[in-house]
N, C-alpha and C positions, 0 to 999 in steps of 0.2 A: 588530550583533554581528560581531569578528570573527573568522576561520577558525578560528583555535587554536581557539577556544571553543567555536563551533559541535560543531568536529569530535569535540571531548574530552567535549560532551554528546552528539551521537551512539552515544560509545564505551559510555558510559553505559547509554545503551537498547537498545544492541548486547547488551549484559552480560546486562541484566536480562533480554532475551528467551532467552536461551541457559537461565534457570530454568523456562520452559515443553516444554524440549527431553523432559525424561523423559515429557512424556505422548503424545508421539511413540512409547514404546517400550510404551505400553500394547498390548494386544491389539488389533486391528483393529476398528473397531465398539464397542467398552468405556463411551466415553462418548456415542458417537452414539447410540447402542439407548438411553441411559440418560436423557439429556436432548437431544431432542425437541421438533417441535412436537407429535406425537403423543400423547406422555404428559403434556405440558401445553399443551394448545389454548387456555386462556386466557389466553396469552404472546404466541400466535401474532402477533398485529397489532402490539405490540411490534418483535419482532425483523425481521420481514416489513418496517417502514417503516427501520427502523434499517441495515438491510441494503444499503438503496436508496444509503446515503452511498458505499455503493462500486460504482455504476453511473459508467461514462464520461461524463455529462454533469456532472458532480461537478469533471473536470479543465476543461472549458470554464469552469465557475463560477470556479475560482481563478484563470484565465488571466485571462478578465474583470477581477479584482480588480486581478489584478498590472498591466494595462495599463491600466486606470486611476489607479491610484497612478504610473504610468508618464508619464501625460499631464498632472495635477500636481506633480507632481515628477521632473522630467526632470533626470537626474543618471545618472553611471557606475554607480553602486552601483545603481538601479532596471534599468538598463538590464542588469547582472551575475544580477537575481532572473531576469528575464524568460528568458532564455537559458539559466539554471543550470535554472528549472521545466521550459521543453522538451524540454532535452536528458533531466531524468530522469523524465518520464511521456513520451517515445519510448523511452528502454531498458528503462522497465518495461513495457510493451506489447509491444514485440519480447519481450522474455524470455519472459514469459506465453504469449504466442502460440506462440513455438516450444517450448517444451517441453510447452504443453497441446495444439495440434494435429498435433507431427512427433513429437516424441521421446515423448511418451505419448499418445498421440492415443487409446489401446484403454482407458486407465484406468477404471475400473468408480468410478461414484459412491455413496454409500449408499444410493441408493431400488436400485441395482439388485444390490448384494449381501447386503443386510440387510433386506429387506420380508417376503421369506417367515419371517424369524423369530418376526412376532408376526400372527395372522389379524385381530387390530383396529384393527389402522391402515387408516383409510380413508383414502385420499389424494384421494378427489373433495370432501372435503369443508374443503378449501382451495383459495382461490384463489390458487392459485402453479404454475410450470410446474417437474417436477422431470425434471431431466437426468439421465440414463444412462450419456455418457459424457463423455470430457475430467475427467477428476477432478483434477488436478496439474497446474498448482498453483492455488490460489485466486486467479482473477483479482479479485473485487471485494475482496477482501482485502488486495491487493499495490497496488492503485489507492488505495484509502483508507488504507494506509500511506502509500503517496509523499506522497499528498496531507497527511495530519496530520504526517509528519517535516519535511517541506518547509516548512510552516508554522510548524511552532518556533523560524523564526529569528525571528519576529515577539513571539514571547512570552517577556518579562524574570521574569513572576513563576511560581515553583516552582507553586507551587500548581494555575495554570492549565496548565502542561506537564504536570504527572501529571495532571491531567483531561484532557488530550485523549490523554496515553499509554494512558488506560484506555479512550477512545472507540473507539482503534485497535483493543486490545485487542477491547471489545466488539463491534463492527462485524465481526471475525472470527470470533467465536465464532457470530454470529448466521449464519453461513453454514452451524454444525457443526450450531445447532439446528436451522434450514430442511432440514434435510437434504441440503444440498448439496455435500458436500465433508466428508473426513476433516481430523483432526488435525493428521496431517504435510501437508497439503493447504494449509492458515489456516500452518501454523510457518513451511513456507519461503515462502509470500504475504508475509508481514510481514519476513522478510531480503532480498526481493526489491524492496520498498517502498523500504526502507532505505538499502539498496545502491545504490540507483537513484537515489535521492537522492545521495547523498555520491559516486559516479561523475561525478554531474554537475556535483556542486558545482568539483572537480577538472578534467573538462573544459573548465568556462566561464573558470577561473581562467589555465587554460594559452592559452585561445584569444585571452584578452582582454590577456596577455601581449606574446602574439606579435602582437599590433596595437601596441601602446605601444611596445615595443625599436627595430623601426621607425623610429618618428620622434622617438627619442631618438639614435639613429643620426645624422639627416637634423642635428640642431642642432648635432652634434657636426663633424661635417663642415661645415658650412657659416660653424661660428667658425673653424674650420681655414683 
């Protein structure tokens, strides 16, 4: 697939996430107090394994991939994935990182501004560790964006793009049920995904550039 096309489906999912934006502006805790692993424990293991697609060992899995399709098919274009993946699961990790442990590092999560609102939630009786603070933004959520946008270029048919747009989708939400993280927490994870991607896509394209001009340079003078 190339850029034009890429980019203009990007825009696409760019768009559509921007229709999640109003539930950002709900009240604080609106839909997290409302759904829950709390109020529906028989979800839990659900969301719980689901969630796991946005742990860091998730981007080692696709490097793996890419540099195996790398090692059979050794060509510019494989050699263009490899470099465009890096560059944007390093900008989405930098991102993540500085704005969840400098620029918000005090952010209050919802176990620890919303527990006392109902005396039945027992939290011992999950096995899951729930964090207090770093709320902003969703790292597992910005990690399994890059990773399902990044992957889109592999996929020609619609049908299986909005299944994995909804996988993103869901992977984040499953952070809201875990309790881990508010609304705008998952909203701007998934722009941060996104961004990270098509940054890089930009990057690799300028750098891989600036190697070829070079020695189109070198021919040019040397018929001279």
């Amino acid at each position: 697939m190339n850029s034009k096309k890429r980019n203009k489906r990007y825009q696409h999912f760019a768009i559509a996430l921007l229709f999640l934006a109003p539930l950002t502006l709900l009240p604080k805790g609106f839909i997290e107090t409302r759904y829950n692993l709390f109020e529906y424990p028989e979800l839990f293991s659900l969301f719980r394994y689901s969630t796991l697609l946005g742990d860091g060992w998730m981007l080692l899995a696709v490097l793996v991939f890419i540099l195996v399709r790398l090692h059979f098919y050794t060509n510019r274009k494989k050699l263009k994935e490899l470099y465009s993946f890096i560059f944007a699961a390093a900008l989405m990790s930098l991102t993540v990182c500085l704005l969840k442990n400098i620029i918000f590092h005090n952010e209050l999560r919802p176990i620890a501004c919303l527990s006392l609102q109902n005396a039945h939630w027992d939290t011992t009786q999950f096995n899951i560790h729930f964090n207090r603070l770093h709320s902003f933004p969703s790292g597992h959520t910005a990690t399994f964006a890059c990773i399902g946008f990044f992957l889109m270029r592999f996929i020609k048919k619609t049908f299986y793009l909005r299944l994995l747009f909804i996988g993103i989708l869901f992977v984040g939400f499953s952070r809201m049920f875990l309790f881990q993280h508010f609304a705008l927490d998952v909203f701007i994870g998934l722009y941060i995904g996104l961004f990270s991607v098509v940054t890089a896509d930009k990057i690799t394209a300028l750098i891989l550039n600036k190697r070829k001009n070079p020695k189109t340079v070198l021919v040019l003078n040397n018929s001279l």
